[in-house]
C-alpha positions in Angstrom: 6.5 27.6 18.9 8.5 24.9 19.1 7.6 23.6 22.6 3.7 24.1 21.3 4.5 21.7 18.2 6.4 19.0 20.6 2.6 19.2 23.3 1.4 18.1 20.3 2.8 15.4 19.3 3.1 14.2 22.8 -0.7 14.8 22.6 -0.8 12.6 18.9 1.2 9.5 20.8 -0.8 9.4 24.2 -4.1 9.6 22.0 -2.9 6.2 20.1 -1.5 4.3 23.0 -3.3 4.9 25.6 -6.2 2.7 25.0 -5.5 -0.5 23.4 -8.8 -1.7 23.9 -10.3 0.8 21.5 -7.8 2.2 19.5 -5.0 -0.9 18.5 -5.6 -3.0 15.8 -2.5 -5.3 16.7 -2.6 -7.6 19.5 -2.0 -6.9 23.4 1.5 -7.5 24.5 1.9 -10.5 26.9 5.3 -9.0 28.0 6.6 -5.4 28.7 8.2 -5.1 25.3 9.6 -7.6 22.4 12.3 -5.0 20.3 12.3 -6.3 16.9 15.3 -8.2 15.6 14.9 -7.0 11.9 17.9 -9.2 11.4 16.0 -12.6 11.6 14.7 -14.7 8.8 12.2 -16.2 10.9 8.7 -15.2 9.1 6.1 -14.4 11.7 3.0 -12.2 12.2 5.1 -8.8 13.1 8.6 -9.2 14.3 10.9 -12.0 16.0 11.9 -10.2 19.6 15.0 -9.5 20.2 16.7 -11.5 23.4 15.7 -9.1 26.0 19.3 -9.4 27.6 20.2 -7.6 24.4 18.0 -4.8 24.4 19.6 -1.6 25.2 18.0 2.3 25.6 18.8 2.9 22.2 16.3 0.6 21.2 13.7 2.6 22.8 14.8 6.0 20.4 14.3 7.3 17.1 15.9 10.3 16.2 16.0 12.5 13.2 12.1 14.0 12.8 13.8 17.6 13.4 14.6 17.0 9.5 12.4 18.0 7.0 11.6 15.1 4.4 12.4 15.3 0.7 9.5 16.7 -1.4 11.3 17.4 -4.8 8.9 14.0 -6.4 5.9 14.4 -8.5 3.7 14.1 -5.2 5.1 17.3 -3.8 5.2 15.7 -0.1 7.3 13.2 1.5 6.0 10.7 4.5 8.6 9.8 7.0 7.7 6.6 8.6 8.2 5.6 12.3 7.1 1.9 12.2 8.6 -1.4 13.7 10.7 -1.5 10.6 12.1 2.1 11.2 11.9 1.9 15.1 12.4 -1.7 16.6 11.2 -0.6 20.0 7.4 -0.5 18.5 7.0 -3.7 18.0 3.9 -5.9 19.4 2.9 -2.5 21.2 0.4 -1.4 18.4 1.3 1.9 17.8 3.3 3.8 15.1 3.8 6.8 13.5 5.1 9.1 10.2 6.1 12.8 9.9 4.2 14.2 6.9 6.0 16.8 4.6 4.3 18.9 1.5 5.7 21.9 -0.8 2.8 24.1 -1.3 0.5 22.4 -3.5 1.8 19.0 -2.5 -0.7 15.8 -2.0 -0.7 12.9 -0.1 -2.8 11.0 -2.9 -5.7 8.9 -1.8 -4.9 5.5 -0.2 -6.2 3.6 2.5 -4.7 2.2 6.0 -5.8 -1.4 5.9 -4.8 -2.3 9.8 -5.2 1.3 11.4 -7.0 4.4 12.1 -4.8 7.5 11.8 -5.2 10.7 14.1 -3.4 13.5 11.8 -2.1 16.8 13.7 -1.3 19.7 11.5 1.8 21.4 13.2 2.7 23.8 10.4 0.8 25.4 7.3 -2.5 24.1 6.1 -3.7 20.9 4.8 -7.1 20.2 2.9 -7.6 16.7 4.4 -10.6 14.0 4.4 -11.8 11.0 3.6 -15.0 9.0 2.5 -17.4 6.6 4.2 -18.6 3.7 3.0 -21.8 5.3 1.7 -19.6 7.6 -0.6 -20.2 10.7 1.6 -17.1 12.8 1.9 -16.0 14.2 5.2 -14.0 17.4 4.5 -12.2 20.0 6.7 -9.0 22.6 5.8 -7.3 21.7 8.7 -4.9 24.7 10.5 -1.4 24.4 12.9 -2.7 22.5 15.9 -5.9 21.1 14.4 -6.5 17.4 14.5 -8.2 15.3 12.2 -9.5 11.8 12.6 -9.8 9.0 9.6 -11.1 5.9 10.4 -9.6 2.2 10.0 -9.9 1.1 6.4 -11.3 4.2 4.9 -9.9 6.2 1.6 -8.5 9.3 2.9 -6.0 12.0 1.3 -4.3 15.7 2.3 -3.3 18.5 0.2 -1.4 21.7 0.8 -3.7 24.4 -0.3 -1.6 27.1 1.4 1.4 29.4 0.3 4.0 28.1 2.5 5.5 23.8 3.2 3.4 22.6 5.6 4.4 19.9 8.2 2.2 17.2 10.3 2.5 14.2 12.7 0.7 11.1 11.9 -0.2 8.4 14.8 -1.7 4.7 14.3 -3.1 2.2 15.9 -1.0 -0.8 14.6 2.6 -1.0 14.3 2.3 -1.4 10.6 -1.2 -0.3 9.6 -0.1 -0.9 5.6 -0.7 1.3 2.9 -3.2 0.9 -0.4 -2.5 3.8 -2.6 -5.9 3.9 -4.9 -4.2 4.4 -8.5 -0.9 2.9 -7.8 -3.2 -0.6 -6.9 -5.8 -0.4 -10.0 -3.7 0.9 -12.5 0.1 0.2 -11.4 -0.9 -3.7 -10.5 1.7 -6.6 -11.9 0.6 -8.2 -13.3 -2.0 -5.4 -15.0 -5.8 -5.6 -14.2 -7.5 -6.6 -17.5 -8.5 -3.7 -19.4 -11.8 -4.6 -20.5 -12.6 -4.4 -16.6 -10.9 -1.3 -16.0 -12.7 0.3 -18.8 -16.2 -0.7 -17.3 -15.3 -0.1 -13.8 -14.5 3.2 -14.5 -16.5 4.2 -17.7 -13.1 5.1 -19.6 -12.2 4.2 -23.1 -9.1 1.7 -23.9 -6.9 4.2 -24.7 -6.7 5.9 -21.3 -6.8 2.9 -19.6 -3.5 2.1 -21.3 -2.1 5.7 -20.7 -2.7 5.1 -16.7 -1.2 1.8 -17.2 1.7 3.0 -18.3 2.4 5.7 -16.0 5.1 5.5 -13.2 3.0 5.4 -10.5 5.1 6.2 -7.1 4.2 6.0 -3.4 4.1 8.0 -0.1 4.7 4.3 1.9 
């Protein structure tokens, strides 16, 4: 079982990086690798690169997605990211990645990718994952240990554990930081707040529970 689970994630990260042209939001590379130095205050459009006759093989490896992540939160599920941030060796080569973790009845709330697609392989339980198009259709599928599920660049998308034991997945993406929009966390966690005149027309709700989702603590999977 466990050499099945690591095929597929090999699978996941060749899907992502093997084609730039047509799966990589980022850039192409105009050298074999620029490690990031996450310890410069120089402001660019990723990551400074580390002087090259500084990188070492450790550089190149992250270790630690044996471990399960942390789902004791209101979510129920825990996203372990692999980006540049996490794993300097990703810079500039537009790909990255997050090990997904969910209690049973655990969500991963609706949010979008703004930079990336995401290819989403179940390795353990089930997960009741979609997302929705532009024309509001809803693409829908209970996903099952070793399925796969696509969700295009941009798009709202979500997964829930709607089986009886944790479930686990790998997440791969086209960018080395796709960035993260979590739905209510930006419309009703915003700072400063959306007006709630507009909130109560955009979403046909009364002032009163605009206020109440106001002032809820609104947390993250990012």
């Amino acid at each position: 079982m466990a050499a099945q689970r690591l095929i597929l994630l090999l699978l996941a990260l060749i899907a992502t990086s093997s084609s730039p042209a047509a799966f990589a939001a980022d850039p192409n590379q105009l050298q074999d690798f620029c490690v990031a130095d996450t310890n410069s205050n120089i402001i660019v459009n990723g990551f400074v690169c580390k002087d090259p006759n500084l990188v070492i093989e450790n550089d190149f490896l992250y270790r630690g997605l044996n471990h399960p992540g942390n789902t004791a939160n209101q979510l129920g599920s825990n996203v372990t990211l692999v980006f540049a941030q996490q794993f300097p060796g990703l810079n500039a080569l537009g790909v990255a990645g997050a090990r997904l973790d969910f209690a049973v009845g655990g969500v991963n709330p609706p949010h979008t990718h703004p930079r990336a697609s995401e290819l989403l392989v179940v390795f353990k339980g089930t997960l009741y994952a979609g997302f929705v198009a532009s024309n509001n259709k809803l693409y829908i599928r209970v996903l099952y240990e070793g399925d796969a599920f696509i969700f295009p660049q941009g798009l709202i998308h979500f997964q829930f554990n709607n089986g009886k034991t944790d479930a686990v997945a790998w997440a791969s993406f086209g960018s080395q930081y796709p960035g993260r929009v979590d739905i209510a966390n930006a419309v009703f966690g915003a700072k400063p707040p959306i007006s709630k005149y507009l909130l109560e027309k955009s979403f046909q709700l009364d002032e009163k529970t605009v206020e109440l989702l106001q002032a809820k603590l609104w947390i993250t999977n990012s």
